[in-house]
C-alpha positions as CSV (number, residue, x, y, z in Angstrom):
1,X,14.0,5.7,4.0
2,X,13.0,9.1,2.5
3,X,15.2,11.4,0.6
4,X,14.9,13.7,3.5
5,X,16.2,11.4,6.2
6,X,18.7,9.6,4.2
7,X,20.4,13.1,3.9
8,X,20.1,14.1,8.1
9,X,21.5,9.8,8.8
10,X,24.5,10.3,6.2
11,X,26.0,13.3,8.2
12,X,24.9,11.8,11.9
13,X,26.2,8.0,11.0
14,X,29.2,9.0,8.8
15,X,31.6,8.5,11.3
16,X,29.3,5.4,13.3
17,X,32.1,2.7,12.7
18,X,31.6,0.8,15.6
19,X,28.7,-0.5,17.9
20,X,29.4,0.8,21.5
21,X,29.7,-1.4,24.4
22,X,26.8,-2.8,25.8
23,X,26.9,-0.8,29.0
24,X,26.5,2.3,27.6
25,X,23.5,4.0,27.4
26,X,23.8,6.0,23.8
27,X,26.3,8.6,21.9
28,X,25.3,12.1,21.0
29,X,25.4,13.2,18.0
30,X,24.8,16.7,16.1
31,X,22.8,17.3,13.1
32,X,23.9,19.4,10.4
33,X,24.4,22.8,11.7
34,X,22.9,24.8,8.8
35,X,19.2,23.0,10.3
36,X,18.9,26.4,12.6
37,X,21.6,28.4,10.9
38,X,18.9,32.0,11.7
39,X,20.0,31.2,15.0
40,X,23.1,29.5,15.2
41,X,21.7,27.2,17.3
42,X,22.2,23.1,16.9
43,X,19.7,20.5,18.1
44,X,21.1,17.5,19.8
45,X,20.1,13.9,19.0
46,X,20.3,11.0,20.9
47,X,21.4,7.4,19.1
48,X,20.9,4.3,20.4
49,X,22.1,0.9,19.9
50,X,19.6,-1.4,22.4
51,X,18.2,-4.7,22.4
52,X,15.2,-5.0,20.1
53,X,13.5,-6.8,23.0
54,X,13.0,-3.6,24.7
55,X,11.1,-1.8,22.0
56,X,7.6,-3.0,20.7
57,X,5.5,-1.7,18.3
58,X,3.4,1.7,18.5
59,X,-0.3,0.3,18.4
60,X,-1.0,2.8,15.7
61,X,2.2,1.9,13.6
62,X,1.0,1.9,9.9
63,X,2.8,-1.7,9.3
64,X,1.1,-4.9,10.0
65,X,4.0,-6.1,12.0
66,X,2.9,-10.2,12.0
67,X,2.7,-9.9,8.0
68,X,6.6,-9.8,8.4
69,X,8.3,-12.3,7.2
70,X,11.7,-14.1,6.7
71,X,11.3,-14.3,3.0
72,X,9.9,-10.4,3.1
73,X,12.6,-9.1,4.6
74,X,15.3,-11.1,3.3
75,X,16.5,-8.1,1.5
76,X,17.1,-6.2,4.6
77,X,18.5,-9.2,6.7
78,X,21.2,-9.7,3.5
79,X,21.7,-5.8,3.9
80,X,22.9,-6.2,7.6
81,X,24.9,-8.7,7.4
82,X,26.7,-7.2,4.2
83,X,27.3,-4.1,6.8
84,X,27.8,-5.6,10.1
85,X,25.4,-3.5,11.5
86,X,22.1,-1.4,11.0
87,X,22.6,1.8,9.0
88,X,19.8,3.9,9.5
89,X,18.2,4.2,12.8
90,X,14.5,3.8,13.9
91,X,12.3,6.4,15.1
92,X,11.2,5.6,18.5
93,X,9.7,7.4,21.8
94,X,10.2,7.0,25.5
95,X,7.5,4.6,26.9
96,X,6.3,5.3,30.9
97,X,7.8,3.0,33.6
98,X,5.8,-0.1,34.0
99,X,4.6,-0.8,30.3
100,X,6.8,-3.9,29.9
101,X,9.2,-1.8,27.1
102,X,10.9,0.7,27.0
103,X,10.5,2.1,23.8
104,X,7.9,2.3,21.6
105,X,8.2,2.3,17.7
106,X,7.3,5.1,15.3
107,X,9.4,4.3,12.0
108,X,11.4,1.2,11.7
109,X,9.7,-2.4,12.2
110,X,11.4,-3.8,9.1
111,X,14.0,-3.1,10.5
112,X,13.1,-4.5,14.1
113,X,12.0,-7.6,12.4
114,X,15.4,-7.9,10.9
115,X,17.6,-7.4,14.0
116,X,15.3,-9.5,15.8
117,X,15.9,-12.5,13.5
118,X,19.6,-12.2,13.3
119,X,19.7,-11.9,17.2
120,X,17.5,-15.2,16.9
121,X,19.7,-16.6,13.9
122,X,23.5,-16.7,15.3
123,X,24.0,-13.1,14.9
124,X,23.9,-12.2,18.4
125,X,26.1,-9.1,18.3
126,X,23.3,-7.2,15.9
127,X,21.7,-4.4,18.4
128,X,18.7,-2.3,17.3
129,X,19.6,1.5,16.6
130,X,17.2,4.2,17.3
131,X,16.5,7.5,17.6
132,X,14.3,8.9,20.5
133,X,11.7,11.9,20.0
134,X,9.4,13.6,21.5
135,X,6.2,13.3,19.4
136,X,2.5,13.6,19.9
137,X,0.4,10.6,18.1
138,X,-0.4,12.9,15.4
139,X,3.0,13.7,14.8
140,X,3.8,10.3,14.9
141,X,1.6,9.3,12.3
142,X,2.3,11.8,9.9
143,X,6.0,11.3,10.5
144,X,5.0,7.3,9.6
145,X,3.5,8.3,6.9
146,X,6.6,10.6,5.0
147,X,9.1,7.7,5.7
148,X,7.1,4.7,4.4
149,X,4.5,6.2,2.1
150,X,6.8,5.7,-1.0
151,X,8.0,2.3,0.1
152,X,6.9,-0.5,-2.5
153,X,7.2,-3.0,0.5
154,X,4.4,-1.2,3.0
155,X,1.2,-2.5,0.7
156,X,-1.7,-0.4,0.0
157,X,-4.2,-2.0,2.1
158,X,-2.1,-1.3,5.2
159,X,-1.6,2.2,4.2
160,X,-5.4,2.8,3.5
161,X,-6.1,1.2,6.9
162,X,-3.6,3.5,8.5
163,X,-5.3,6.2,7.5
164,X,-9.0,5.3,7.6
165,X,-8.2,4.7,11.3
166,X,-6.3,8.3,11.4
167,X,-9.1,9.8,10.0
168,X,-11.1,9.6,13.3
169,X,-8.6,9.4,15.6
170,X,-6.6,12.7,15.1
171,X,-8.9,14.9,12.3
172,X,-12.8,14.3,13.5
173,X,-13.5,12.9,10.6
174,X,-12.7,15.6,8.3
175,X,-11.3,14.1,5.2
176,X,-10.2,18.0,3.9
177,X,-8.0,18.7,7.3
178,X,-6.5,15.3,7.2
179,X,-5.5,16.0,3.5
180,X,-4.0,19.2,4.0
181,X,-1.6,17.8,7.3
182,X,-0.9,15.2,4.7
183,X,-0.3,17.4,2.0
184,X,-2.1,15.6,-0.4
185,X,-5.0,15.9,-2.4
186,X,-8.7,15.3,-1.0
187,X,-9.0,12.8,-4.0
188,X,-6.4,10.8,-3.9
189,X,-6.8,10.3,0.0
190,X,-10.3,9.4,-0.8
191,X,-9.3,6.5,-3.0
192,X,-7.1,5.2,-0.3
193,X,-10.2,5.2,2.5
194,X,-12.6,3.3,-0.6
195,X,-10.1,0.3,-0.2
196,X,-10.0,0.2,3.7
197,X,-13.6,0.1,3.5
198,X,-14.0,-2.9,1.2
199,X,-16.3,-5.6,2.6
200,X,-14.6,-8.6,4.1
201,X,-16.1,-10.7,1.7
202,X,-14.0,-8.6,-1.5
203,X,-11.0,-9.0,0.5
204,X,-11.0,-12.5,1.9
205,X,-11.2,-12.9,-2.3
206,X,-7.8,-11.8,-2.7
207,X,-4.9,-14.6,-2.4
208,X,-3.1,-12.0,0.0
209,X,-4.1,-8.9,1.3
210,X,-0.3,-7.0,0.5
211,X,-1.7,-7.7,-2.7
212,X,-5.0,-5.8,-2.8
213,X,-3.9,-2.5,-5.0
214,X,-5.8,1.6,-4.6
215,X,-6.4,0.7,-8.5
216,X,-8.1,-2.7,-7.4
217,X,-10.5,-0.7,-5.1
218,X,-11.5,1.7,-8.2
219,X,-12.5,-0.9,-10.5
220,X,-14.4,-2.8,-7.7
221,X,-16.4,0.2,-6.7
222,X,-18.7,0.8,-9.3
223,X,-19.5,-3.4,-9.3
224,X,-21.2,-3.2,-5.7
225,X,-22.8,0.1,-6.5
226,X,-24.5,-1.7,-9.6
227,X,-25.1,-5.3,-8.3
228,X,-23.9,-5.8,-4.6
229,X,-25.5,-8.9,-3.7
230,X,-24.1,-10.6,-7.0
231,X,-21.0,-9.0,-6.6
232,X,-20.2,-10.8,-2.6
233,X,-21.7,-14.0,-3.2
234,X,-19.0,-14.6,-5.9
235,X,-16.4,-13.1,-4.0
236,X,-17.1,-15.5,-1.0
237,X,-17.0,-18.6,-3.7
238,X,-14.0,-17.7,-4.9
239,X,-12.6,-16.9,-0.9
240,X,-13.8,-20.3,-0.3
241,X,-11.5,-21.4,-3.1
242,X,-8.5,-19.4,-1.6
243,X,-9.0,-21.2,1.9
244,X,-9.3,-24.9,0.1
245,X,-6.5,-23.8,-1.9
246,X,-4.5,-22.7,1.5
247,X,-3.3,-19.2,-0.8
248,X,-2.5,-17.4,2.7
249,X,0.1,-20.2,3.6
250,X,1.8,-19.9,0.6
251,X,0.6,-23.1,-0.8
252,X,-1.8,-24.8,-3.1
253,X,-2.7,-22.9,-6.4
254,X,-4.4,-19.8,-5.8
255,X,-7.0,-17.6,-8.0
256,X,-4.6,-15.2,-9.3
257,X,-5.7,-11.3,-8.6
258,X,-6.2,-10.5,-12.6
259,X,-9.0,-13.6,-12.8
260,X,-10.5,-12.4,-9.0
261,X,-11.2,-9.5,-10.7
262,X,-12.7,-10.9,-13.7
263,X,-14.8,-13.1,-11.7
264,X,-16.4,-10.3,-10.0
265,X,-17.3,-8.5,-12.6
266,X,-18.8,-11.2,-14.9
267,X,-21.1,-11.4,-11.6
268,X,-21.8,-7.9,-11.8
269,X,-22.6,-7.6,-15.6
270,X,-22.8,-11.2,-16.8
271,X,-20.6,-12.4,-19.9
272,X,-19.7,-10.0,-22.4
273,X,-21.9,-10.4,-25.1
274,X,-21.2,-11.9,-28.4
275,X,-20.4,-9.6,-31.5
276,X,-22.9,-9.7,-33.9
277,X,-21.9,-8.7,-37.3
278,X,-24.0,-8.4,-40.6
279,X,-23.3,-6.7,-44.1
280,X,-25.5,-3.5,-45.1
281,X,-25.8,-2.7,-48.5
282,X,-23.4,-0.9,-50.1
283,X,-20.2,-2.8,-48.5
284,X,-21.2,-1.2,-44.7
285,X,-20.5,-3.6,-42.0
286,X,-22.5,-3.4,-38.9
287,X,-21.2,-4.4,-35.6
288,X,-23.5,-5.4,-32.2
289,X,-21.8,-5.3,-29.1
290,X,-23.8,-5.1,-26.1
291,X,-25.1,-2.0,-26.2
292,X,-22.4,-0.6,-28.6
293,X,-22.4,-0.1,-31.9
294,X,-19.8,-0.1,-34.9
295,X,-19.7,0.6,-38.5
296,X,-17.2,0.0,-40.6
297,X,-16.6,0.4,-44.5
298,X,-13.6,0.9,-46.7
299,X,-12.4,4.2,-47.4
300,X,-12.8,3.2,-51.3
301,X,-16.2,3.2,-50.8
302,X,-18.1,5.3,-52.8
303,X,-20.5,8.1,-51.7
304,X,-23.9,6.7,-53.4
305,X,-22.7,3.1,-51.1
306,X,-22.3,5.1,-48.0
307,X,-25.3,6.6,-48.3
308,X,-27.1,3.4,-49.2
309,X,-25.4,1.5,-46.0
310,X,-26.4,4.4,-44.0
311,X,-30.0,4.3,-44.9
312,X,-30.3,0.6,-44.7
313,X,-29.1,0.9,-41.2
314,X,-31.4,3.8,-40.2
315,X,-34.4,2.0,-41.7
316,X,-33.9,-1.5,-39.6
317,X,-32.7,0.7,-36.2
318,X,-36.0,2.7,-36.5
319,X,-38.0,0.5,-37.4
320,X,-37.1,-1.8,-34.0
């Protein structure tokens, strides 16, 4: 939850001790009034405590809701059942008659997951607390995207899918106006939309896509632009290893993401090269590295041995 909620929910839940009977539809509650002091006016909320069954989630919600796990959000499940209740309520909007649920999700599916499984687990008193808004979708998005773009559990692969989709949907394309509604910078929205558009192949490589990193899409980037077809056919060896090694189900012993990386770009460059090291005259020492080159020589050196190393070296580079 961001700063800038956590501070609205304190003042609206601070006196929230109790759960309200199931046959009522909600409690009113007022935000702060200093949120319209100009006009001394105060907007109404609606809370909610309802049955998570009647929510589902929006289809653009920028969580992979089936990635949710038990052991994922064991933190939050311990959390409710320390408090007896949720805390913090989703963001949700009124869904038309006739689409099978009543509400649909904006912010909140951790949360939904959670309730869900204690309902399911012999805590059947837990009830799903929302709040309802008006929103358009590209309000909702951008509303998604302030309350879980700091959160180390939303991974960055779901995030840059979020908003690779977004990007079409709501801005035409236009990585600059998306940016700005963001308020972000063009370049690092642009690293976000290089790892949504990685080839299958670079991510079926990965033991788990929560674990595919922005960072992870910069150092992959310049391999396919310099040896693509290399680059993919190890990626789908080592995704074949990943399936034989059942890495999505949590079992077997997967290639770990520092040695995926490694793999990838040995097939891009080849093995680094050996160093190859020979004494010049005068107590220089000349190092071969790839394409690198490094001389070394003590700082008691004297000048008439620098020189000499320095020529030698000249002479045999030239004369190549």
């Amino acid at each position: 939850m961001s700063k800038r909620h956590d501070a609205i929910f304190d003042d609206v839940l601070k006196d929230l001790s109790a759960q309200p009977a199931a046959d009522k539809a909600g409690a009113r509650f007022l935000k702060r009034t200093n949120a319209l002091a100009d006009s001394g006016e105060r907007e109404e909320k609606v809370l909610r405590w309802v049955d998570p069954a009647s929510c589902v989630m929006w289809a653009r919600h920028n969580r992979a809701y089936d990635l949710l796990t038990e052991d994922n959000c064991r933190d939050l499940i311990d959390s409710l059942k320390a408090q007896g209740q949720q805390e913090f309520p989703a963001i949700v909007r009124k869904l038309p008659p006739g689409q099978g649920a009543e509400y649909e999700v904006i912010c909140g599916a951790r949360r939904h997951f959670a309730v869900s499984w204690l309902r399911a687990n012999n805590y059947s008193q837990f009830r799903y607390l929302i709040e309802v808004r008006d929103l358009t979708d590209e309000e909702a998005f951008r509303l998604a995207d302030i309350e879980n773009r700091d959160r180390a559990d939303l991974s960055d692969y779901e995030r840059a899918c979020d908003y690779l989709q977004a990007l079409d949907i709501y801005y035409g394309g236009k990585q600059k106006t998306m940016a700005a509604r963001l308020e972000v910078s063009e370049a690092w929205l642009s690293r976000y939309l290089h790892l949504a558009r990685l080839p299958k192949a670079i991510l079926d490589a990965f033991p788990q896509l929560t674990e595919i990193r922005e960072l992870h899409a910069r150092s992959i980037r310049p391999l396919l632009q310099d040896a693509e077809d290399k680059v993919l056919a190890e990626a789908a060896a080592i995704a074949q290893e990943q399936a034989q090694a059942q890495a999505r189900a949590g079992q077997g012993s997967p290639v770990p993401v520092p040695k995926v990386l490694a793999r990838l770009k040995a097939a891009a460059y080849g093995s680094k090269p050996a160093a190859e090291k020979q004494l010049l005259a005068g107590a220089l020492t000349i190092e071969h590295r790839g394409r690198k080159v490094r001389l070394e020589f003590p700082d008691s050196i004297s000048e008439a041995d620098l020189r000499a190393g320095f020529e030698s070296y000249l002479a045999g580079h030239f004369q190549k």
